[in-house]
C-alpha positions as CSV (number, residue, x, y, z in Angstrom):
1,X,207.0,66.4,152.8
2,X,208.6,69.9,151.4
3,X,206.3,71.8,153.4
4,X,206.4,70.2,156.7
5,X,210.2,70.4,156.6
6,X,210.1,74.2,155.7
7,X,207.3,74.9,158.5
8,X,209.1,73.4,161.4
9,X,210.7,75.5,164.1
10,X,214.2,75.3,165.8
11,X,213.1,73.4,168.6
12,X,210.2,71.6,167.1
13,X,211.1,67.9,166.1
14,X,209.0,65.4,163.6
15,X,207.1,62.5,165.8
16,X,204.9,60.7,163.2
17,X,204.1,61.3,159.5
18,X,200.6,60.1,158.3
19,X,200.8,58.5,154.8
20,X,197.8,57.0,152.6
21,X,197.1,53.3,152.7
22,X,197.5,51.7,149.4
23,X,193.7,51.4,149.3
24,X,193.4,54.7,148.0
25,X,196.0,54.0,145.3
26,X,193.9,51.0,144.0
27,X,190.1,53.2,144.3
28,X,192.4,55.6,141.7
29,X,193.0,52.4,139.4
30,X,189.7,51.4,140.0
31,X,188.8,54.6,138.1
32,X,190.9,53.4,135.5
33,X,189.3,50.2,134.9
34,X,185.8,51.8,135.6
35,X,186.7,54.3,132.9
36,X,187.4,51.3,130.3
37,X,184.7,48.4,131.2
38,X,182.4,51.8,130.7
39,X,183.8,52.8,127.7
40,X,183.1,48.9,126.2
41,X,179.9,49.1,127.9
42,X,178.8,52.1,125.4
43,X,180.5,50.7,122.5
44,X,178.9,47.5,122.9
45,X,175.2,48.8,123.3
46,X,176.4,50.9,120.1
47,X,176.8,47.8,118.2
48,X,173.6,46.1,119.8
49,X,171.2,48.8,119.2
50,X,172.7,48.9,115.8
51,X,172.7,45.2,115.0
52,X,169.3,44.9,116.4
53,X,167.4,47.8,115.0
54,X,169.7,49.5,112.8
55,X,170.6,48.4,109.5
56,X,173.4,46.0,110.4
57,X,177.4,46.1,109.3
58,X,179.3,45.6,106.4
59,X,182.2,44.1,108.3
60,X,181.7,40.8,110.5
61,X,184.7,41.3,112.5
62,X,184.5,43.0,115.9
63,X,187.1,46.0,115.1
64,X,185.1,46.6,111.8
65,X,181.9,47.0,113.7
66,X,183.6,49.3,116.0
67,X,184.7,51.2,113.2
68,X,181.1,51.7,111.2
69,X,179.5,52.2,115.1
70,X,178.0,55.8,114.5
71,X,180.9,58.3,115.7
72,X,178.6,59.8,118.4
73,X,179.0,56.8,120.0
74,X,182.4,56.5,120.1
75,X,182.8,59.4,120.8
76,X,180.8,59.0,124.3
77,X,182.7,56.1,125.1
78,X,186.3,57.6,124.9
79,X,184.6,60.4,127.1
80,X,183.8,57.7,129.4
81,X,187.2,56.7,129.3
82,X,188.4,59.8,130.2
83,X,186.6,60.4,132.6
84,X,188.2,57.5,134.5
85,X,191.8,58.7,133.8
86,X,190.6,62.1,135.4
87,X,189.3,60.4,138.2
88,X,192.8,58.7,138.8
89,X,194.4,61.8,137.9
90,X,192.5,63.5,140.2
91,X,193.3,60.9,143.4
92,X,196.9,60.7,142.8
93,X,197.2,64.6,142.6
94,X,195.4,64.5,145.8
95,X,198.1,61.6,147.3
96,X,200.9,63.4,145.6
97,X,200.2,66.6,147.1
98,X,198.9,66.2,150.3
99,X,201.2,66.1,153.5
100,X,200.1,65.2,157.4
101,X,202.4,65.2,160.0
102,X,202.3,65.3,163.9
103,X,205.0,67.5,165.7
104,X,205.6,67.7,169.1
105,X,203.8,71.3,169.2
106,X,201.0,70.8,166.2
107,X,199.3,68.7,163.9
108,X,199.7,69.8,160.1
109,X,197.8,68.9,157.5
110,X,198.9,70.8,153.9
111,X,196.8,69.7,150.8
112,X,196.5,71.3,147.3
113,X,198.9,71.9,144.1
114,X,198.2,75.2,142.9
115,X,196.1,76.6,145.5
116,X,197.5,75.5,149.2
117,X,195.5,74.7,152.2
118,X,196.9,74.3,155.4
119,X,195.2,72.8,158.7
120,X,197.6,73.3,161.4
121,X,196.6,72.9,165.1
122,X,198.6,73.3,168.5
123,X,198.6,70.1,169.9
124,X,197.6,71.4,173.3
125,X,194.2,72.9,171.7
126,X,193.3,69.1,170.6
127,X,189.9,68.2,172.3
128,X,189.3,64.8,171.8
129,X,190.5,62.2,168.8
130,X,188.0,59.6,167.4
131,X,189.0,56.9,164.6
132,X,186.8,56.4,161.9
133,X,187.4,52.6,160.2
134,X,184.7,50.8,159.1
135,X,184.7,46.8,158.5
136,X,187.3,46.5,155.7
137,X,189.5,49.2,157.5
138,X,189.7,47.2,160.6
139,X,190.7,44.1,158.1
140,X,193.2,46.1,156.2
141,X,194.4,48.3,158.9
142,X,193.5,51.9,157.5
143,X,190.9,54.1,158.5
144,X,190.0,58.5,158.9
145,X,191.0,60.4,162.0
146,X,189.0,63.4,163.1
147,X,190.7,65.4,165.1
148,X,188.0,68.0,167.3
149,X,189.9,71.1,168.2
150,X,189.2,74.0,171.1
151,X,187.5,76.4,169.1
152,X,188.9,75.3,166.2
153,X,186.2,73.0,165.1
154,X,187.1,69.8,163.4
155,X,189.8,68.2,160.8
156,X,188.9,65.1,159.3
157,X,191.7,63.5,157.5
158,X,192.1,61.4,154.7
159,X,192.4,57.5,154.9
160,X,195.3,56.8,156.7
161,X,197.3,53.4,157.4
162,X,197.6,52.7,160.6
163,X,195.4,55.0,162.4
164,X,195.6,54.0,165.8
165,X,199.0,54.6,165.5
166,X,198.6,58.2,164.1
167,X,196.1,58.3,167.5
168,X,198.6,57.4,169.9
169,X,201.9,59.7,168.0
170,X,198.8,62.8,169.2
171,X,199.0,61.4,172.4
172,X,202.5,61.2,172.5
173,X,203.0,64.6,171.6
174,X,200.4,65.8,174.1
175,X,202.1,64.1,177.0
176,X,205.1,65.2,176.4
């Protein structure tokens, strides 16, 4: 929250603090374990295609097969694989990096590690809110919030916990 801290004004005060629900954390694992069960997957039909219409192996253990599996093969599945640790990289850079915050004059929402992009909006020029959760949001309590601006257009926000409650700190802020 280094930004938001920087950006606030003398009389402006802190009223809510949006953070990620831990579903996004496990979507970035998922990546992980996507990345791996592909990288077997690839291997595996490696040693298939091989077994089947190749000309078999030497060894009869599984590493040994893995080892005499032609290298463009292994090579695709280790690409596979990393292309589910970029994936998590990718979401927890996003997490790590990202701040949203409602004060009691504007809604920020800073995103970005090299290159920044900030969102900021007075909270008197806030149209209308709407909460996007689908059915497993409602279950686990964590959903999008679009917040429509007067000619501003429209910020949609990443999953959120509690969005209701990020709803009603915009209301707060307005009413007061």
């Amino acid at each position: 929250m280094l930004y938001i801290q920087e950006s606030l004004s003398a009389d402006e005060e802190l009223i809510h603090v949006g953070h990620f629900h831990w579903m996004y954390t496990l979507g970035a694992i998922l990546g992980i374990v996507w990345g791996i069960i592909g990288c077997i997957a690839v291997i595996w039909g490696g040693i298939y295609f091989q077994l089947h219409y190749g000309d078999g192996f030497y060894a009869r253990n599984w590493l040994g097969m893995v080892r005499e599996v032609h290298p463009g093969i292994r090579l695709a599945g280790f690409l596979v694989f990393i292309m589910g640790l970029l994936s998590f990289a990718q979401r927890m850079i996003i997490k790590a990096t990202t701040e949203i915050a409602i004060t009691n004059s504007r809604l920020i929402y800073k995103r970005g590690l090299v290159a920044r992009y900030v969102g900021e909006m007075s909270i008197d020029r806030i149209e209308g809110v709407n909460v996007l959760q689908g059915i497993l949001g409602r279950i686990l309590g964590y959903g999008r919030v679009m917040v429509r601006g007067m000619g501003v257009g429209e910020v949609v926000l990443p999953p959120l916990q509690d969005p209701i409650a990020f709803r009603k700190a915009i209301e707060t802020a307005r009413t007061s």
